[in-house]
C-alpha positions in Angstrom: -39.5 200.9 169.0 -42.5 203.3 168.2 -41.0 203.3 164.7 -40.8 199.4 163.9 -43.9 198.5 166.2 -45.9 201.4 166.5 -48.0 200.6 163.4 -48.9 196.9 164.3 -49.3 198.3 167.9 -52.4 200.3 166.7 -53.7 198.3 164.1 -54.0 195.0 167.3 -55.9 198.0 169.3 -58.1 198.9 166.1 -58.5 195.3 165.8 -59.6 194.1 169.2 -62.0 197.2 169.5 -63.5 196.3 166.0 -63.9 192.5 167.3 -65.5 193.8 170.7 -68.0 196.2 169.1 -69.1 192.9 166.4 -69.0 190.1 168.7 -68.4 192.2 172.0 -66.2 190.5 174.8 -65.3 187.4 173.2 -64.8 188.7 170.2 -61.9 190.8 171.7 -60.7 187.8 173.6 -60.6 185.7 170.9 -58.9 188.3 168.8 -56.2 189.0 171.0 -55.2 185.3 171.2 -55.3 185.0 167.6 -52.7 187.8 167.0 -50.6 186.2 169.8 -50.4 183.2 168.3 -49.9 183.9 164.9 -46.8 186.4 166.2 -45.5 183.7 168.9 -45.2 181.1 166.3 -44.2 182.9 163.1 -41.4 184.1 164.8 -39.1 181.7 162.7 -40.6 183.1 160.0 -39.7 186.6 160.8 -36.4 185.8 161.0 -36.0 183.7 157.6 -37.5 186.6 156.0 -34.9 188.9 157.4 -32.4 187.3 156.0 -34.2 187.7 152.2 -35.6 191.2 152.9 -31.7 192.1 153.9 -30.9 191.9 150.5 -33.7 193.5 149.1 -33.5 197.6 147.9 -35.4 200.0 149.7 -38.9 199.8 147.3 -38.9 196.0 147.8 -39.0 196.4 151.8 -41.7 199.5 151.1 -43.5 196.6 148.9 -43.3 193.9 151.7 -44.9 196.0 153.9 -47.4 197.0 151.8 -48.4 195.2 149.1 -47.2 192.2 151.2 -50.1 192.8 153.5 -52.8 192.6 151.4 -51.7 189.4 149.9 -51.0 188.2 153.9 -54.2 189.2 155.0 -56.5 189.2 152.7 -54.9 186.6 150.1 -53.4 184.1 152.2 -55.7 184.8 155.3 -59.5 184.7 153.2 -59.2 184.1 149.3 -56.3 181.2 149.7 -58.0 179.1 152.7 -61.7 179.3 150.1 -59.7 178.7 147.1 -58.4 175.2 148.5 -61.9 174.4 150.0 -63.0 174.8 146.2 -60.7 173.1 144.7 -60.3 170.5 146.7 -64.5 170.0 147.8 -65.9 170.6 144.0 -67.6 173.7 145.1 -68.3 176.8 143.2 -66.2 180.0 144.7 -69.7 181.6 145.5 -70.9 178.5 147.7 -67.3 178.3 149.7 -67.6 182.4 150.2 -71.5 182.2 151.1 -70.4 178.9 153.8 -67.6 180.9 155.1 -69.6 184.0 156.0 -72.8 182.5 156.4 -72.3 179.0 157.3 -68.8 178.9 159.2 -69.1 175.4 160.8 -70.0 174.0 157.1 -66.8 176.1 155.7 -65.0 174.5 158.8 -65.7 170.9 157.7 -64.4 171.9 154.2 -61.7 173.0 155.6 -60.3 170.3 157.4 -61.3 168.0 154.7 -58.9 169.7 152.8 -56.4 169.6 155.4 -54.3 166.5 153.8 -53.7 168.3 151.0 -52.4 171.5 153.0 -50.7 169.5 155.1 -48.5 167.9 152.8 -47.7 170.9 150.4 -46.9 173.0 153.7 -45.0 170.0 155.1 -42.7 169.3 152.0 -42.3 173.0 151.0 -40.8 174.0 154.8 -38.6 170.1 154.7 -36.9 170.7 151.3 -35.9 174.5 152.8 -34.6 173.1 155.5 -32.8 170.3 154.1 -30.9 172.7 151.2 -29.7 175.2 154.7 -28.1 172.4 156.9 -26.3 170.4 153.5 -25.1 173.9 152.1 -21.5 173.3 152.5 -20.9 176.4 151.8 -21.9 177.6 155.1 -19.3 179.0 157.7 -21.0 179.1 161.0 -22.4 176.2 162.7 -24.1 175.8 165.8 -24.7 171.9 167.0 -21.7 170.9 165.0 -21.6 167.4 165.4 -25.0 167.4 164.1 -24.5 169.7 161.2 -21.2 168.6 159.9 -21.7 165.5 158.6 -24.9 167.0 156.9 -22.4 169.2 155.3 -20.0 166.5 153.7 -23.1 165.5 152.0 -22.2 165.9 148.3 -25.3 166.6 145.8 -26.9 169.5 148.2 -29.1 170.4 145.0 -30.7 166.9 144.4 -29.6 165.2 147.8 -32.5 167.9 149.9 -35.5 167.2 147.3 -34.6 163.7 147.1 -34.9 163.4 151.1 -37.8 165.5 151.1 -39.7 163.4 148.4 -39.0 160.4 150.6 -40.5 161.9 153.3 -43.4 162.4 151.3 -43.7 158.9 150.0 -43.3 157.6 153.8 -46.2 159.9 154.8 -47.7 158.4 151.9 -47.7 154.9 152.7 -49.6 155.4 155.8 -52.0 157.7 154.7 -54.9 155.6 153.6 -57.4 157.1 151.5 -55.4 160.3 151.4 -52.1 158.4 149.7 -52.9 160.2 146.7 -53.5 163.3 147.8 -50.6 163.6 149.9 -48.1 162.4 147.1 -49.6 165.2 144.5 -49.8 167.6 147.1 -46.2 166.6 148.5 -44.3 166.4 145.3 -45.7 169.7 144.4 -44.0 171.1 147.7 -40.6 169.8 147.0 -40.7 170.8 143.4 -42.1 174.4 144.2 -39.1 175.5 146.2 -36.7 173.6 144.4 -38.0 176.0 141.2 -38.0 179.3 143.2 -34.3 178.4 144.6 -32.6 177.6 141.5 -34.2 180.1 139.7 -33.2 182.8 142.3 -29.4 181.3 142.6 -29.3 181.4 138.2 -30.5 185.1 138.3 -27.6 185.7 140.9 -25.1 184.0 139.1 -26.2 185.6 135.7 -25.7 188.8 136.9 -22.8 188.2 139.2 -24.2 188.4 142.5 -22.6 186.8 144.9 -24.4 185.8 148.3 -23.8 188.8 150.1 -25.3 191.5 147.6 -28.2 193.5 147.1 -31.1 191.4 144.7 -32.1 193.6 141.9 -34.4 193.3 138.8 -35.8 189.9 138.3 -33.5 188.6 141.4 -35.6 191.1 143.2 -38.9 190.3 141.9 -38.4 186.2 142.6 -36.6 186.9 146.0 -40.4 188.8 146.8 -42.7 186.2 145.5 -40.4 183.4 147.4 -41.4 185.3 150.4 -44.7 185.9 149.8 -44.4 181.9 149.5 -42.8 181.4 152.7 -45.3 183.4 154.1 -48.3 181.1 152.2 -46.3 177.8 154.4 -46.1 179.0 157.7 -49.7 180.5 157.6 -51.6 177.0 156.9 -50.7 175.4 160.0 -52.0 179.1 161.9 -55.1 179.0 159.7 -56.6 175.5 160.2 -55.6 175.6 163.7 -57.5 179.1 164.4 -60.6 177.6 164.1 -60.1 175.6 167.2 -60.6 179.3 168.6 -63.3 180.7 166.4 -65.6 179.7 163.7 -65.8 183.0 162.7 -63.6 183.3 159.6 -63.5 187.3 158.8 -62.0 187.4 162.7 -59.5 184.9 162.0 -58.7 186.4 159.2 -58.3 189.7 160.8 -56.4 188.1 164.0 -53.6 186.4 161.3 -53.4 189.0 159.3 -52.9 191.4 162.3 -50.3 188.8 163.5 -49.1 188.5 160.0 -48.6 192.6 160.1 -46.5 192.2 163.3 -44.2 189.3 162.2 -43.5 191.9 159.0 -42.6 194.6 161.4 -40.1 192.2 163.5 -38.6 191.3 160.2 -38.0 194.6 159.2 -36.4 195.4 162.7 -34.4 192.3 162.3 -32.8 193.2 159.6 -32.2 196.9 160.3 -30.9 196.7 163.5 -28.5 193.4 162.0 -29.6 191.7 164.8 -28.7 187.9 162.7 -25.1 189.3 162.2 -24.8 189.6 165.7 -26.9 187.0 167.3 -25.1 184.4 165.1 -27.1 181.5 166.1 -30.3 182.5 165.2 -30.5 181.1 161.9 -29.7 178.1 162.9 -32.5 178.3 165.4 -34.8 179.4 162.7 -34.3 176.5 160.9 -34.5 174.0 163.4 -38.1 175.2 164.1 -39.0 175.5 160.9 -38.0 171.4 160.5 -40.5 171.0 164.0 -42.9 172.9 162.0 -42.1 170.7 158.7 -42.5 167.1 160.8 -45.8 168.7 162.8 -47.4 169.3 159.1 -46.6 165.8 157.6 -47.5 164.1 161.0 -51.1 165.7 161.4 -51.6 164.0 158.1 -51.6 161.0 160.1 -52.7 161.9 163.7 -54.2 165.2 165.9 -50.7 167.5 166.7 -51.7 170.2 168.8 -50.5 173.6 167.7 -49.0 174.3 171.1 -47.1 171.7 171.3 -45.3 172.2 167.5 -45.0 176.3 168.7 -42.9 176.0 172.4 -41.0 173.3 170.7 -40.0 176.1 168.1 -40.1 178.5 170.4 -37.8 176.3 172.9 -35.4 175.9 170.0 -35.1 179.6 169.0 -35.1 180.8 172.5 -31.8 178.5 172.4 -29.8 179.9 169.9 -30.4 183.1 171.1 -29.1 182.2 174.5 -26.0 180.4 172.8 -25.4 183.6 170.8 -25.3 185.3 173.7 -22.6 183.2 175.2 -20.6 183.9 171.6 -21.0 187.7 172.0 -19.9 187.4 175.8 -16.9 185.5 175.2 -15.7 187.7 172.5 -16.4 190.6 175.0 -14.6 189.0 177.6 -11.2 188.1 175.1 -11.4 191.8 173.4 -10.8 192.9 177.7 -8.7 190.7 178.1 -6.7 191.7 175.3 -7.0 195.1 176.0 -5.3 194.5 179.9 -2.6 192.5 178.6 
């Protein structure tokens, strides 16, 4: 465990001392609970990424734990929240870095003034992903099958899930008052974002004939890292606006997330090494189906206050589900293979 964890394990200990000596005891407090959270509810991230990084060579992996730090910590964490504020508030880059460090309650209001916007890229991103996993027909295992198979017969997959998606959008839309516009632009440029980084990843496989259980390699490889650097960009805005419930303070959020961040890396890398989604069947699924709470929370708090603790035991609920029902699988395999064995 030492080998997977040891390296987040110091880094949260580094962290929380630094926070303590700067702010002293809430500082640490509040620290700790950002790293918590950010690991507790990114755990469906972990486990989408495992199934990318699995079919990733060896210097990609070294490169998502590496250079895929800096961009979670310091790019999506710091530059990315300040480049929306700027963007989306008409401010210079050096007024939204002098609010956050200076003026974090200004930088705050930004923020959340921006959070439409967020919102609905986040929202329709994380829908469209979910919507091309559950109408794959393609796909062997199910878990809730009376749920999932009909989703299945679904012809169209490719255009059916942005389709859906982009409806959601426009419903959000219609209800959104003064941010209608915002949230369509914002929306559409979800939906179309990972449509793009899908078919371009499943043309690169089919060009060089790799099927869906191969390693990615040379341009495959490089689009399979930037799509997860993107997933990683989703499932940090809902984490980013909500940690300043906790702290105004942005450089400790940002170390907090990215801490978390560096610990949701590690569990991915331990997910796919110890092939922990081969044999825990279900998880996946469970991923997924947290990943669609996570989709609904974003478009919702468009229209109305979701807390973040509701949105992460419901994913957490879900996840902790499959894992039990995977479980049961592996049991009653167990349990046939002995029986076999007696007769």
């Amino acid at each position: 465990m030492l080998r997977y964890f040891g390296f987040s394990g110091l880094l949260t200990v580094a962290a929380i001392i630094g926070a303590f000596i700067w702010l002293g005891p809430s500082g640490a407090i509040s620290a700790a609970i950002l790293i918590a959270i950010e690991v507790a509810f990114s755990f469906d991230n972990a486990i989408l990424n495992a199934k990318i990084l699995d079919r990733l060579p060896a210097l990609w992996r070294k490169l998502f734990l590496t250079v895929g730090m800096v961009i979670a910590i310091l790019g999506m964490r710091f530059i990315f929240p300040i480049a929306i504020v700027a963007v989306t508030a008409h401010l210079k880059w050096t007024t939204v870095i002098d609010d956050a460090l200076h003026h974090p309650s200004v930088y705050a209001a930004h923020l959340h003034g921006a959070h439409a916007s967020i919102a609905a890229f986040g929202g329709a991103f994380l829908l469209t992903l979910v919507l091309y996993f559950f109408l794959d027909h393609e796909r062997e295992i199910v878990w809730l099958a009376r749920l999932e198979r009909p989703l299945q017969r679904l012809e169209g997959a490719v255009w059916v899930a942005p389709l859906v998606g982009l409806l959601a959008v426009g419903a959000v839309a219609t209800v959104a008052g003064e941010d209608r516009g915002v949230v369509i632009r914002a929306g559409v440029t979800g939906v179309v974002s990972y449509v793009v980084m899908k078919l371009f990843i499943d043309a690169l496989g089919r060009l060089t004939g790799e099927t869906s259980k191969q390693m990615y390699s040379g341009w495959g490889a490089l689009l399979a890292f930037m799509y997860l650097e993107l997933l990683d960009a989703s499932f940090s805005f809902d984490g980013v606006l909500g940690a300043f419930a906790i702290t105004d303070k942005v450089i400790l959020i940002a170390l907090g997330l990215g801490v978390g961040a560096i610990w949701v890396r590690s569990l991915t890398v331990f997910l796919v090494e110890k092939g922990t989604l081969s044999e825990y069947i279900y998880l996946e699924h469970g991923a997924h189906y947290a990943i669609f709470v996570l989709a609904v929370a974003l478009l919702g708090s468009v229209l109305f206050e979701i807390p973040d603790a509701v949105t992460g035991i419901a994913g957490l609920g879900v996840i902790g589900a499959s894992y039990l029902a995977s479980r049961e699988v592996i049991r009653s395999q167990a349990d046939r293979q002995t029986d076999s064995a007696a007769a």
